[in-house]
FIGUMI-186069 format. One record per atom (N, C-alpha, C): x, y, z; residue in three letters. Coordinates in steps of 0.05 Angstrom, whole numbers, padded with zeros to 5 digits, always signed. Layout:
BEGIN
XYZALA
...
END
This chain:
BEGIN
-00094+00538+01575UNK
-00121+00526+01580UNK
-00142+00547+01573UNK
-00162+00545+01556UNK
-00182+00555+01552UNK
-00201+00568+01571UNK
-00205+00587+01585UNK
-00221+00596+01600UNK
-00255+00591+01588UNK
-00268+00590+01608UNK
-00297+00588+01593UNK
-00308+00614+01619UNK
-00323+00630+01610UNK
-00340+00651+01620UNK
-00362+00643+01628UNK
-00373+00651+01652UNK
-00398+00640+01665UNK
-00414+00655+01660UNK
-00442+00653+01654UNK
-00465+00670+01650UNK
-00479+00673+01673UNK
-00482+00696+01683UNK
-00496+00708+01702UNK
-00528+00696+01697UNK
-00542+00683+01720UNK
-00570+00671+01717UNK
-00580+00693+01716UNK
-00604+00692+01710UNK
-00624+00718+01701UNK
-00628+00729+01672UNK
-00600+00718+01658UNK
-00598+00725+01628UNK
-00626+00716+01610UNK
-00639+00699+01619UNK
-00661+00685+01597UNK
-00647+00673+01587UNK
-00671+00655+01576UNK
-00659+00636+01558UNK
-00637+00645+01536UNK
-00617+00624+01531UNK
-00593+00635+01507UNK
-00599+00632+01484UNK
-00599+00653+01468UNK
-00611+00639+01437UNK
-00587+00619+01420UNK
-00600+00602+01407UNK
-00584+00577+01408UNK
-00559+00582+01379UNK
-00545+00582+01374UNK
-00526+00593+01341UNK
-00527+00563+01322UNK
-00526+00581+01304UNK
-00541+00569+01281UNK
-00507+00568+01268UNK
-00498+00540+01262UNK
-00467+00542+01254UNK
-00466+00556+01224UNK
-00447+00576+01224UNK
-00446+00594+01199UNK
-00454+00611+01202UNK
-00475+00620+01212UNK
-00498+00647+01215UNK
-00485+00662+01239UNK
-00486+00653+01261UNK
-00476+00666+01284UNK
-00457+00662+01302UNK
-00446+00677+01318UNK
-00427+00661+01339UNK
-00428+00688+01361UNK
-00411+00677+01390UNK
-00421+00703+01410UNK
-00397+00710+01404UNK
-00396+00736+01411UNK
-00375+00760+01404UNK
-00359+00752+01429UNK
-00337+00749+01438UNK
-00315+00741+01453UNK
-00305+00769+01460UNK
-00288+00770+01495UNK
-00281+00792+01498UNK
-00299+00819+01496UNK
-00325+00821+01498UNK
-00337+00840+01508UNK
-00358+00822+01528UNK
-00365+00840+01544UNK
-00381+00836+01568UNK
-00411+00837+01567UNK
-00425+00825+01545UNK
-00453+00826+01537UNK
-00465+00802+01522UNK
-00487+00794+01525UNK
-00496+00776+01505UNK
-00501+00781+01483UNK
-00506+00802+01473UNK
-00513+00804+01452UNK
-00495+00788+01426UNK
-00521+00778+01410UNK
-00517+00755+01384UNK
-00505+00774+01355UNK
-00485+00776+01352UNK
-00468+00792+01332UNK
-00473+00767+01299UNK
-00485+00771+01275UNK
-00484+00758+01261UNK
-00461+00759+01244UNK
-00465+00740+01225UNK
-00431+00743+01224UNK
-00432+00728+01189UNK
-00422+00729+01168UNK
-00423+00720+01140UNK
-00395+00698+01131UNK
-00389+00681+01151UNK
-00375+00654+01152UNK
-00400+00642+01139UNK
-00381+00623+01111UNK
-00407+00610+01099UNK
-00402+00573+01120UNK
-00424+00562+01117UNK
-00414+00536+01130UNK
-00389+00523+01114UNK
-00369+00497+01126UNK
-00356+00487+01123UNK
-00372+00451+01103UNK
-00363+00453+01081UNK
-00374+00434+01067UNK
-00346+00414+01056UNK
-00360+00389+01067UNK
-00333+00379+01056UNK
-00348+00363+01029UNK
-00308+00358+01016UNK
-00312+00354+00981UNK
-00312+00322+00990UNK
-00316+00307+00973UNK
-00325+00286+00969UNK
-00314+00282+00934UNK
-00297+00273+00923UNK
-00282+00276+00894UNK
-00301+00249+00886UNK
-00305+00265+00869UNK
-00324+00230+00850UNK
-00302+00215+00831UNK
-00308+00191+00833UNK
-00281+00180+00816UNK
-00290+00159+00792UNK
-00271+00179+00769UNK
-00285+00174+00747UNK
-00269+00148+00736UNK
-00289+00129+00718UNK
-00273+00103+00714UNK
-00255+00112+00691UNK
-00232+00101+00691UNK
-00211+00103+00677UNK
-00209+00082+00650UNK
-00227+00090+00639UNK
-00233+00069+00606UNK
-00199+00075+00590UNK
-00179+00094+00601UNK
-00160+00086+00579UNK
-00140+00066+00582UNK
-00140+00055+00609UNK
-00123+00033+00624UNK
-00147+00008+00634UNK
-00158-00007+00618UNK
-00171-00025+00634UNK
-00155-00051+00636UNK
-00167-00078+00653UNK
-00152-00091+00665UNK
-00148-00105+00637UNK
-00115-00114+00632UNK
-00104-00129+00602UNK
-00115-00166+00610UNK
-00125-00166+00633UNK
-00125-00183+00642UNK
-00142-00204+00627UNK
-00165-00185+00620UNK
-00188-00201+00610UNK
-00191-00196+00585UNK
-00176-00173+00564UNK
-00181-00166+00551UNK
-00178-00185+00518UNK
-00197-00178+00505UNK
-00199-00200+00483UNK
-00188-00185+00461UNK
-00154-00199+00457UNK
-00139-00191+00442UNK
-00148-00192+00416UNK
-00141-00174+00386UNK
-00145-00189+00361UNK
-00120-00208+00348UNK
-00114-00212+00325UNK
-00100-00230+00305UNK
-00096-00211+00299UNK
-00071-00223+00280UNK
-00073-00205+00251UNK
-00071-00226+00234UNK
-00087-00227+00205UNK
-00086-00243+00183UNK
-00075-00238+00168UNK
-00057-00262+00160UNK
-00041-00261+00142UNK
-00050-00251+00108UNK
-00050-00225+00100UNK
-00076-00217+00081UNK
-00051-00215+00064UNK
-00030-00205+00070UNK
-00012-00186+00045UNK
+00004-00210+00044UNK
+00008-00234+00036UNK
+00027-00266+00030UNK
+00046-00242+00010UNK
+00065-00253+00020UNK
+00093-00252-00005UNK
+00087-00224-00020UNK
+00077-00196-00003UNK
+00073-00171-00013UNK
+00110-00158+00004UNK
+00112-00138-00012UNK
+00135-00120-00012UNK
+00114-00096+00008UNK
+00123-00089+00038UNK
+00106-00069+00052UNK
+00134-00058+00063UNK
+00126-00025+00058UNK
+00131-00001+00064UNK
+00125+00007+00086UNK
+00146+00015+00101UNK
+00140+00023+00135UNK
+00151+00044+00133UNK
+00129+00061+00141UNK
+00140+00105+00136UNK
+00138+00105+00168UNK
+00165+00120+00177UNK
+00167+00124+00200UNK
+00168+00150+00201UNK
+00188+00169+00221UNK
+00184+00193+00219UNK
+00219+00213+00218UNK
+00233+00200+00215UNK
+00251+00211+00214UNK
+00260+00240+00189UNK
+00284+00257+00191UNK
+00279+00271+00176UNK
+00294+00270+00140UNK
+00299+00245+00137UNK
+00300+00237+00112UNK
+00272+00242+00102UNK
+00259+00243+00104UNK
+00233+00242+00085UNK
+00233+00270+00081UNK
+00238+00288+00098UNK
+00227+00318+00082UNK
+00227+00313+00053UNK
+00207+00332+00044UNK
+00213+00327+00019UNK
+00194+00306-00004UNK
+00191+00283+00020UNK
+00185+00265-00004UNK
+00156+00265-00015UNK
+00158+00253-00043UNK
+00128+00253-00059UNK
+00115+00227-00051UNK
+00096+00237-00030UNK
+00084+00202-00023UNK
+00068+00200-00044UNK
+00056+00214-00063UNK
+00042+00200-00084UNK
+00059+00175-00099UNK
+00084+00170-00085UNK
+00108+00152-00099UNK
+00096+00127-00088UNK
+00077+00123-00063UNK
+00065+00105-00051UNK
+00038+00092-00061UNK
+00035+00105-00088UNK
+00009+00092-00090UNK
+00007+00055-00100UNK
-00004+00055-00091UNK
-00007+00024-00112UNK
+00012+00012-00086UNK
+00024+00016-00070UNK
+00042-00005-00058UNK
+00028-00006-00027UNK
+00035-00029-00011UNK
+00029-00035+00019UNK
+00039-00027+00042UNK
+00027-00006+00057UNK
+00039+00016+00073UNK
+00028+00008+00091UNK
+00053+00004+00127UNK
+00048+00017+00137UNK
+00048+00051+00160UNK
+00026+00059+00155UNK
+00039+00096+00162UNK
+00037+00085+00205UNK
+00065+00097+00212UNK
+00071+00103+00235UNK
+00067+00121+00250UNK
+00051+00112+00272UNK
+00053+00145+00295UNK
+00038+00169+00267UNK
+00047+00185+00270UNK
+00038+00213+00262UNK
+00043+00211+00225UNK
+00061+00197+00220UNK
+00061+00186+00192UNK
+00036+00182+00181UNK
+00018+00179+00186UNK
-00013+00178+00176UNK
-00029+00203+00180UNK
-00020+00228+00185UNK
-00024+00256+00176UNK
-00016+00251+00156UNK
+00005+00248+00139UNK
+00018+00265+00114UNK
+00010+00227+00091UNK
+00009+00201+00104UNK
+00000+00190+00081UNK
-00025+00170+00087UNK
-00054+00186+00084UNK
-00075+00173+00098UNK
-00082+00155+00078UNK
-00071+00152+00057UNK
-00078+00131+00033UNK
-00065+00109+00044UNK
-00045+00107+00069UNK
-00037+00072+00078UNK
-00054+00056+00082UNK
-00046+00032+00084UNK
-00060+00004+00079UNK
-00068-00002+00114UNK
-00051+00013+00132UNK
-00055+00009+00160UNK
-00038+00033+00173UNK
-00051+00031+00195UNK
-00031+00051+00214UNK
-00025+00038+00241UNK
+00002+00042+00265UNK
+00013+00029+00273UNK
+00019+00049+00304UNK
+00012+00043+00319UNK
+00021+00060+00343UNK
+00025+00046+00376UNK
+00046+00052+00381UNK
+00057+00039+00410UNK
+00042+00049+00430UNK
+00049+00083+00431UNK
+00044+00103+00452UNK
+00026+00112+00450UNK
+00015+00102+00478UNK
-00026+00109+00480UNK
-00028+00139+00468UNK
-00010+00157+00477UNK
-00015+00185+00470UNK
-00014+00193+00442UNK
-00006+00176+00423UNK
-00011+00179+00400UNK
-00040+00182+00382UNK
-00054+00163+00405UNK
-00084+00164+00396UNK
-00094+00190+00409UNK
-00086+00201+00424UNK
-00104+00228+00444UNK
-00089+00253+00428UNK
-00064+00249+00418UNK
-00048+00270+00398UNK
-00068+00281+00370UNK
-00078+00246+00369UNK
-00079+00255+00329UNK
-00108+00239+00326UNK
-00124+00243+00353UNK
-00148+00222+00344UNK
-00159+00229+00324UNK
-00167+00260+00312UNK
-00187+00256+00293UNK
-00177+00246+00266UNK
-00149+00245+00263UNK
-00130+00235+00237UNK
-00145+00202+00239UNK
-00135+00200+00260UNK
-00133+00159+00260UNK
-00166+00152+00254UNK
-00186+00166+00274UNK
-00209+00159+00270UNK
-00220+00164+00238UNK
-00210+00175+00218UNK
-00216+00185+00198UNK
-00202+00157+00186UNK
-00176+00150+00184UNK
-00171+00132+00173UNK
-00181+00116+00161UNK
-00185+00100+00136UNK
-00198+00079+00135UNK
-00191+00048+00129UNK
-00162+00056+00139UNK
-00147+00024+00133UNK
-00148+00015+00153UNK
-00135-00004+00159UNK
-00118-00023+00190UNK
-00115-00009+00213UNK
-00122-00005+00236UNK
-00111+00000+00257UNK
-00101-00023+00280UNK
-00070-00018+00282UNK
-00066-00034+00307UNK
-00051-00021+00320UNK
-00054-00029+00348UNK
-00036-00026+00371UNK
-00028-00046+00390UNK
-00021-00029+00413UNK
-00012-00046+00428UNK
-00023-00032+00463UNK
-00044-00019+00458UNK
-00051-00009+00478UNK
-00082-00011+00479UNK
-00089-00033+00504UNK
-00117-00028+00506UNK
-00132-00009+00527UNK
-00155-00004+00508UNK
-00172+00021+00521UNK
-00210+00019+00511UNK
-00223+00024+00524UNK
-00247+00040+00514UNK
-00252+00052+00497UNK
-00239+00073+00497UNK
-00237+00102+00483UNK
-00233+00102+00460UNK
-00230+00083+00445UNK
-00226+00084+00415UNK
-00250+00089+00398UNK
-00244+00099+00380UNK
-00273+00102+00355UNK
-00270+00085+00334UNK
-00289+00067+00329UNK
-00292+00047+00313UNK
-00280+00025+00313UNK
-00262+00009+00296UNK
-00240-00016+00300UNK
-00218-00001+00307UNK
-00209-00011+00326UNK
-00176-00006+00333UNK
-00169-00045+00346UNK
-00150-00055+00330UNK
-00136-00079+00334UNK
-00113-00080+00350UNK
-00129-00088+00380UNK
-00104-00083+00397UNK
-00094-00118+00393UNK
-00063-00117+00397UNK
-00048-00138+00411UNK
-00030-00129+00435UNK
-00027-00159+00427UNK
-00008-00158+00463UNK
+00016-00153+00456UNK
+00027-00135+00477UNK
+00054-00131+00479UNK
+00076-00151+00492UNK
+00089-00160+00472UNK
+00103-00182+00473UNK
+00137-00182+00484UNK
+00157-00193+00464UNK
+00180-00197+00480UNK
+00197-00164+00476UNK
+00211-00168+00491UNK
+00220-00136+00489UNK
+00243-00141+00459UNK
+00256-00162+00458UNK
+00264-00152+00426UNK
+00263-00180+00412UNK
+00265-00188+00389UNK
+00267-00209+00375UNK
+00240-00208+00358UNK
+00226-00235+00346UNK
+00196-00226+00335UNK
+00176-00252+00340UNK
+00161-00246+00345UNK
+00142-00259+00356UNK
+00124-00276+00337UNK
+00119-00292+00349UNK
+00110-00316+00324UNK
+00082-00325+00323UNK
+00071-00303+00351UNK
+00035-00307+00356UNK
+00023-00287+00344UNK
+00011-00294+00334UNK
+00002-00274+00307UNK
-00013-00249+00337UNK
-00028-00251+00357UNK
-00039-00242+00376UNK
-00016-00211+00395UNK
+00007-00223+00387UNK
+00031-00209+00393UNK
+00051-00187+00381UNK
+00055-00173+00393UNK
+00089-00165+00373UNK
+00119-00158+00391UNK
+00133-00155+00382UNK
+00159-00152+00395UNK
+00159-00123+00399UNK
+00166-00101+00414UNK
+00160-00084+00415UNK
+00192-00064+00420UNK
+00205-00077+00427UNK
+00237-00059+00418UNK
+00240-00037+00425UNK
+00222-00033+00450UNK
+00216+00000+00464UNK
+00205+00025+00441UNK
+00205+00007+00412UNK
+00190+00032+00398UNK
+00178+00025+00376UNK
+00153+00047+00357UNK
+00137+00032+00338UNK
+00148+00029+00316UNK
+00167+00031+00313UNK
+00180+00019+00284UNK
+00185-00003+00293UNK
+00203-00017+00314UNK
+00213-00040+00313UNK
+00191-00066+00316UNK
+00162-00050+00328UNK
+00140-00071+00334UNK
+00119-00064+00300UNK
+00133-00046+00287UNK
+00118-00049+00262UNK
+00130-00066+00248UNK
+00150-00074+00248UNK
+00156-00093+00233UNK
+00154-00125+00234UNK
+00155-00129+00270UNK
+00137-00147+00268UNK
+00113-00150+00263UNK
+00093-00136+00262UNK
+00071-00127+00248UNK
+00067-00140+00213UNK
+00087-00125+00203UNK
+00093-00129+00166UNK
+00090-00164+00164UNK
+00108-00173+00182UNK
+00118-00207+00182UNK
+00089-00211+00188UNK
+00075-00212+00209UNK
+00047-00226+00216UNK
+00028-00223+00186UNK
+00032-00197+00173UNK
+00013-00192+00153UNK
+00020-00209+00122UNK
+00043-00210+00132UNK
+00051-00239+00110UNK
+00073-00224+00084UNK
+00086-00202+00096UNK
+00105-00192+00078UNK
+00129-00199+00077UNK
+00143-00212+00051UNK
+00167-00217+00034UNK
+00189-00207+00043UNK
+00183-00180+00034UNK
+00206-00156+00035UNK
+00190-00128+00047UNK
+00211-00121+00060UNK
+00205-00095+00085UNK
+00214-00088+00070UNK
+00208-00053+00068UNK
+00225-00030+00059UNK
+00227-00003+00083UNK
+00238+00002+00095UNK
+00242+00023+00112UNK
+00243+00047+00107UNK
+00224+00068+00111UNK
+00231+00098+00106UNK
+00234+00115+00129UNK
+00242+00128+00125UNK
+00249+00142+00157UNK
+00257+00131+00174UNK
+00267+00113+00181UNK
+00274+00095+00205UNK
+00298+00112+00204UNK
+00310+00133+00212UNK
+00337+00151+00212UNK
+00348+00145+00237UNK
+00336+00134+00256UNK
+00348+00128+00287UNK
+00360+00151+00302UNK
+00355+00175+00295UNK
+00375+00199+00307UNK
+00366+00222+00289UNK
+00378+00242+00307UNK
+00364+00265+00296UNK
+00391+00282+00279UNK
+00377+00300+00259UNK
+00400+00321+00243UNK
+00400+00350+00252UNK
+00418+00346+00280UNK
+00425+00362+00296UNK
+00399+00374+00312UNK
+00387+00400+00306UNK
+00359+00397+00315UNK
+00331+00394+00306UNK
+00340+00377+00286UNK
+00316+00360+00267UNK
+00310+00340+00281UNK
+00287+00334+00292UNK
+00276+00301+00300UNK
+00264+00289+00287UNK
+00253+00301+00263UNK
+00232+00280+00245UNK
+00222+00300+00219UNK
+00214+00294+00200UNK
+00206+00307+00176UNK
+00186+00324+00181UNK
+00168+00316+00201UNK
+00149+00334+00207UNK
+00159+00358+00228UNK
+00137+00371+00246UNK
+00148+00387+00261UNK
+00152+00374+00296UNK
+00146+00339+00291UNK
+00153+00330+00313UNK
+00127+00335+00334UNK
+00119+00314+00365UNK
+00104+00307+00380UNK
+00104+00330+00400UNK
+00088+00324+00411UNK
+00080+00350+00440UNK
+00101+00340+00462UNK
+00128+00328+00462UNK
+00147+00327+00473UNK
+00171+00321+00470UNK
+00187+00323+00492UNK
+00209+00330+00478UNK
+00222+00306+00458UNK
+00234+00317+00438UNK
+00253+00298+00429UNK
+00266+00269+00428UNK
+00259+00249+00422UNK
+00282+00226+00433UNK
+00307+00230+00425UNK
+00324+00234+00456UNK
+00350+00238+00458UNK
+00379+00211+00437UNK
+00384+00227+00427UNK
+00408+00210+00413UNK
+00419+00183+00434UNK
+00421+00182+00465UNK
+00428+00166+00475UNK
+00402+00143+00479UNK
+00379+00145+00479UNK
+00358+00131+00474UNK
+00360+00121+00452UNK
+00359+00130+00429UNK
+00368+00121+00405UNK
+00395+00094+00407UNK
+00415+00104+00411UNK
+00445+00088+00422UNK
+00436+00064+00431UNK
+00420+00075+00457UNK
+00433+00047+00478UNK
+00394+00036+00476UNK
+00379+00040+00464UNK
+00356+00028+00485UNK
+00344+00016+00455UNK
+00336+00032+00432UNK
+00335+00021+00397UNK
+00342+00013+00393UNK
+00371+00016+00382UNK
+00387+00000+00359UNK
+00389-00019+00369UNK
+00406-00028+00391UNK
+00408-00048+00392UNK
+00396-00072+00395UNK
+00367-00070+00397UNK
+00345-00103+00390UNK
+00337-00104+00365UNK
+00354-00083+00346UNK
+00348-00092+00315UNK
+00371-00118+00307UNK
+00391-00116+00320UNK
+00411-00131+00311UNK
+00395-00168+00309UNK
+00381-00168+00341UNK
+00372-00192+00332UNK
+00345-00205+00315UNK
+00330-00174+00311UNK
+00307-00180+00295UNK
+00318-00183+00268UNK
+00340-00173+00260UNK
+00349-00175+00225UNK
+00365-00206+00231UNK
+00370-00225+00242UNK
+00375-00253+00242UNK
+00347-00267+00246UNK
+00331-00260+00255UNK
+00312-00267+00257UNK
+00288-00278+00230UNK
+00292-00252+00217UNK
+00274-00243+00192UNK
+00299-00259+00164UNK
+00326-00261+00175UNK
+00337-00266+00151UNK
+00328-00304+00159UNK
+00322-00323+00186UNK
+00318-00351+00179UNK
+00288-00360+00165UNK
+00267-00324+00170UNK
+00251-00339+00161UNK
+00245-00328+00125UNK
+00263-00316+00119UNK
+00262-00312+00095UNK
+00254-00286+00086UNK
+00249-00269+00096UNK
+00243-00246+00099UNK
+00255-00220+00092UNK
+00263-00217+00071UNK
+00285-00192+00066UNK
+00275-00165+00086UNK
+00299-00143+00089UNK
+00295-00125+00101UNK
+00310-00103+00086UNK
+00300-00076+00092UNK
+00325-00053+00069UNK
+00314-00033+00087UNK
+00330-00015+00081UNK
+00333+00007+00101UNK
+00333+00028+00075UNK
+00312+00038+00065UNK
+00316+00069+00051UNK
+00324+00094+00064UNK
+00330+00096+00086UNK
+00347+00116+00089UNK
+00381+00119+00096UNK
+00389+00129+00071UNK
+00424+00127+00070UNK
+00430+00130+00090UNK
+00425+00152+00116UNK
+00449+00160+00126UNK
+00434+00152+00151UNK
+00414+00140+00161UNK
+00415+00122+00178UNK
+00438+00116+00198UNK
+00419+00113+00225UNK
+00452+00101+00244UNK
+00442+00076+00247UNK
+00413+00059+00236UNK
+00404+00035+00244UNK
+00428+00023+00217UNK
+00449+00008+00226UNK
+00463-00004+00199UNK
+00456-00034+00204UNK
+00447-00045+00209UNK
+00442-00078+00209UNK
+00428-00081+00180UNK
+00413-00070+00173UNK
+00399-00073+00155UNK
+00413-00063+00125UNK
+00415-00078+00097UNK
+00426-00065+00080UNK
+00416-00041+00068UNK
+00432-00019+00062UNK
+00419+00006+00057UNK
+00415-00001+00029UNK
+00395+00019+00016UNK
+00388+00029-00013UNK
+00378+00049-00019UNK
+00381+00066-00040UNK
+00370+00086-00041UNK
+00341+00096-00051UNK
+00326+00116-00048UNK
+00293+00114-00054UNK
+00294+00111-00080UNK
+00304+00108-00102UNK
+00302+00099-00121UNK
+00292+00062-00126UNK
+00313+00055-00111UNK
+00312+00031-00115UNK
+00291+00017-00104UNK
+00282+00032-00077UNK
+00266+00025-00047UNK
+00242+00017-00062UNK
+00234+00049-00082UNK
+00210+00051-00092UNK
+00198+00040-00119UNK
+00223+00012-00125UNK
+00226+00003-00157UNK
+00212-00030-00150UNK
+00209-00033-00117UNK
+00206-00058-00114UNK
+00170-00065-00122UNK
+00151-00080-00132UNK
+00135-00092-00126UNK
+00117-00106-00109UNK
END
């Protein structure tokens, strides 16, 4: 229990403490007012800032995509590490689209394509520089200029609302539904390698994290290509896979010769 000390009457009036400035000195036997450099106690109060990169999908006014490229042959550069090496000036004249970070090395594509919001906060001044197509699948504020969001649709197969795409846990498999909405013939695949060459993850020097693990690859990718390549073969749609050694095999392989002979 707290003892409290009685003040002898006669003291005069008490001078009154000023919280922070003063307090009585405890354990000595005097009034005297001891100052003291305790700053006051201020409480924080956190201001809370609105979060423009997650707003509600609720209301948000999705775009289309128009069918612009009818019966065009489009190139989907992904990032795997088959491409080291390659001469994208081999891309000119044809219908690209560059993936994820794939639009550093070929900003002459016809569009660019990105799942993972962080791709835009990775490489914004690339994308904002851009001057083709942008779509995604993530809405936000924060974008500079057109960015064409849709909705994220069925987790694998392909989606038939132009407003949508199939998304296959990753942006190659929702770029290709993409190609189909834009009105392309024949897909050609580059980089789609599905796996890495040993500690190679991609042609470039790879994202500000780690790696996608070979068993992500296995069990959570490949397998919703199986039913997007039945899919694309009822509606007429050819598909090719330019990279030989590929573990995505659903698709028939060919080599960049041939990939790059198409029209």
């Amino acid at each position: 229990m707290r003892r409290i000390r009685r003040i002898k009457p006669g003291g005069g009036a008490q001078p009154t403490n000023s919280p922070g400035q003063t307090r009585i000195q405890r354990g000595v036997k005097t009034n005297k007012i001891v100052k003291t450099n305790v700053p006051p106690t201020i409480k924080s109060n956190p201001v809370k800032v609105a979060n423009t990169h997650s707003p509600s999908v609720a209301n948000w006014n999705y775009d289309t995509v128009k069918p612009i490229w009818l019966d065009e042959t489009v190139y989907l550069i992904g990032g795997g590490p088959s491409l080291k090496g390659f001469q994208w000036d081999a891309l000119l004249g044809k219908k690209t689209i560059a993936i994820n970070r794939a639009v550093q090395f070929w900003p002459k594509a016809d569009a660019v394509y990105w799942t993972d919001s962080r791709v835009y906060m990775w490489y914004k001044n690339d994308i904002d520089k851009f001057k083709g197509l942008k779509y995604t699948l993530k809405a936000g504020n924060h974008y500079s200029g057109k960015v064409n969001v849709l909705k994220k649709g069925a987790k694998f197969g392909l989606e038939t609302s132009r407003d949508s795409l199939a998304h296959g846990h990753n942006s190659g498999y929702a770029a290709i539904n993409l190609a189909v909405h834009l009105g392309a013939k024949r897909i050609i695949l580059l980089g789609y390698d599905m796996g890495n060459e040993g500690a190679v993850s991609h042609f470039h020097d790879g994202y500000p994290v780690n790696a996608t693990s070979e068993s992500v690859y296995n069990n959570q990718f490949i397998p919703g290509f199986t039913v997007l390549r039945e899919l694309l073969y009822t509606k007429g749609v050819e598909c090719y896979n330019a990279s030989i050694n590929s573990k995505l095999d659903v698709f028939p392989k060919i080599d960049l010769v041939r990939a790059l002979s198409f029209r």
